[in-house]
C-alpha positions as CSV (number, residue, x, y, z in Angstrom):
1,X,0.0,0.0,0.0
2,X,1.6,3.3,-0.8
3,X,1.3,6.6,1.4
4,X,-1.6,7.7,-1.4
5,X,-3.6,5.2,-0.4
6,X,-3.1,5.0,3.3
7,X,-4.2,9.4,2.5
8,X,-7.2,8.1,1.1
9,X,-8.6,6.2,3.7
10,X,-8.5,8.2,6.2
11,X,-10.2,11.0,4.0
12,X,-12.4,8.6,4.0
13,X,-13.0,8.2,7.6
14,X,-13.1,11.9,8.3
15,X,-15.9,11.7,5.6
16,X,-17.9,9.0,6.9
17,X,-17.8,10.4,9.9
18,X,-19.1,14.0,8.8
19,X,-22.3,12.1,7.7
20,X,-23.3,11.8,11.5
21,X,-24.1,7.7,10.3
22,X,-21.1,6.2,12.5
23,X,-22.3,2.8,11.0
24,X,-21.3,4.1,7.3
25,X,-17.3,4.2,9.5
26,X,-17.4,0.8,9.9
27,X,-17.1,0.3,5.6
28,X,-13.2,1.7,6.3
29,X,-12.4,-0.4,9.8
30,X,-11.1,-3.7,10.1
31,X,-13.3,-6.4,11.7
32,X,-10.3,-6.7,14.4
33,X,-10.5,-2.8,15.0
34,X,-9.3,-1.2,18.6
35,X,-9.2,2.3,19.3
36,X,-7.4,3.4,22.3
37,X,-7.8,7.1,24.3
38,X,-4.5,6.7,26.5
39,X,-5.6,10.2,28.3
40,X,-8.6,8.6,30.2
41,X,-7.5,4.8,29.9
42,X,-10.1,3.3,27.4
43,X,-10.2,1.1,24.7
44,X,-12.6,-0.1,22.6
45,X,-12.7,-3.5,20.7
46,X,-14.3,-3.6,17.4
47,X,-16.2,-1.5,14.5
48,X,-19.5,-2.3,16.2
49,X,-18.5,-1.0,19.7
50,X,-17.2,2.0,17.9
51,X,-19.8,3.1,16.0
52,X,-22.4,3.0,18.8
53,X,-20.1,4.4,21.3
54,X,-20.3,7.9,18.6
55,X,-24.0,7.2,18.2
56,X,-24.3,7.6,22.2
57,X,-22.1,10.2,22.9
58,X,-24.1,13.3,24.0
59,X,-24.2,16.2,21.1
60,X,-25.7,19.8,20.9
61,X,-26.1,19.1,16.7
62,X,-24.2,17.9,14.0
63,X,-21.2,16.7,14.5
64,X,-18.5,18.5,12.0
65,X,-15.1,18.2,11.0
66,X,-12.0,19.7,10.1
67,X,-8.7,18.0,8.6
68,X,-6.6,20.9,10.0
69,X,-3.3,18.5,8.8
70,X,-2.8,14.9,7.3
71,X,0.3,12.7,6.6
72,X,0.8,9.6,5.8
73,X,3.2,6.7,5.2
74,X,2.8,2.7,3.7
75,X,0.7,1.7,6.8
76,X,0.3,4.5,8.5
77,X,-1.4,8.2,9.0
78,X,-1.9,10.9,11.4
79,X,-4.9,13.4,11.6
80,X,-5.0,16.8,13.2
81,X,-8.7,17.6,13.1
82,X,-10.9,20.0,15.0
83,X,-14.3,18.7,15.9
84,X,-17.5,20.5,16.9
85,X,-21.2,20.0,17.3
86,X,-21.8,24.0,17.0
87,X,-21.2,24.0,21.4
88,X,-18.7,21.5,22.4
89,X,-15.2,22.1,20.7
90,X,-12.6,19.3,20.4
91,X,-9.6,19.1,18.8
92,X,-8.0,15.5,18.2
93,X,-4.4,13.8,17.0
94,X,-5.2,10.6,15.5
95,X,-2.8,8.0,15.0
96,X,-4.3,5.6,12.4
97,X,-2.6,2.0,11.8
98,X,-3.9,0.4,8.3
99,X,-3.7,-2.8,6.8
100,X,-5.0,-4.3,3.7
101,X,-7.5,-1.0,3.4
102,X,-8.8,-1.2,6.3
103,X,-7.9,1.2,9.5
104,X,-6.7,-1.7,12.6
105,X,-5.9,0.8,14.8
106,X,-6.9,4.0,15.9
107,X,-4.7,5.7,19.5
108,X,-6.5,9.3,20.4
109,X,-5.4,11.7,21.8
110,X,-7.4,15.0,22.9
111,X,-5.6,17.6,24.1
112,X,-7.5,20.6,26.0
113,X,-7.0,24.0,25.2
114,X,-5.6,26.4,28.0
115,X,-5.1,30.0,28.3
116,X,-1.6,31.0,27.3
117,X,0.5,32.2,30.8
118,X,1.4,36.0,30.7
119,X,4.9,35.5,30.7
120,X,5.7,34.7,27.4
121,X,2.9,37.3,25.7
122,X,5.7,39.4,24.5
123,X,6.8,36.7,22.2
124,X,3.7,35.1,21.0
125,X,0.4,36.3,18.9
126,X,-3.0,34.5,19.0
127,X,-4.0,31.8,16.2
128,X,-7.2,33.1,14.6
């Protein structure tokens, strides 16, 4: 599998998953698929699990997303997206492990935003 391809299906997730039909994800996840959020400790085994675990998770709206930055290699991609269901805002680095075009494994990570400390204003500007 080149890096094209590896590209590819995780557009393809990010799509799938802008539908709102977390079912329609489990077309680009392996049968064997784990996802794993190492901030709070969880994993979860299997396309099923995750597509109901998005079904159930508590929204304000449509869920939307933004590929802020993608690269990929033979078997492997990483997503920066920002996520948002028009109240909650998310932003989340996605480590994506694929094999024969299918996404195995998936390790979160959602890092919360914080104000920037005063002591370094005089070298920094805000991101719009």
């Amino acid at each position: 599998m080149s890096n094209t391809a590896s590209i590819k299906i995780v557009h393809e997730f990010w799509r799938l998953m802008a539908t709102n039909d977390f079912r329609s994800v489990m077309a680009v996840l392996s049968p064997s698929f784990i996802l794993e959020w190492p901030q709070s400790n969880e994993r979860i085994r299997g396309a099923e699990n995750f597509a109901r675990m998005n079904s159930e998770y508590p929204t304000e709206g449509r869920w939307l997303f933004r590929i802020n930055s993608l690269v990929a290699a033979e078997s492997a991609a990483v997503s920066d997206v920002s996520i948002t269901d028009g109240v909650q805002k998310a932003r989340a680095v996605s480590f994506f492990t694929i094999a024969e075009d299918k996404i195995i494994r998936l390790v979160e990570f959602w890092p919360e935003s914080y104000t920037a400390p005063a002591n370094r204003k005089h070298l920094v500007e805000p991101i719009e």
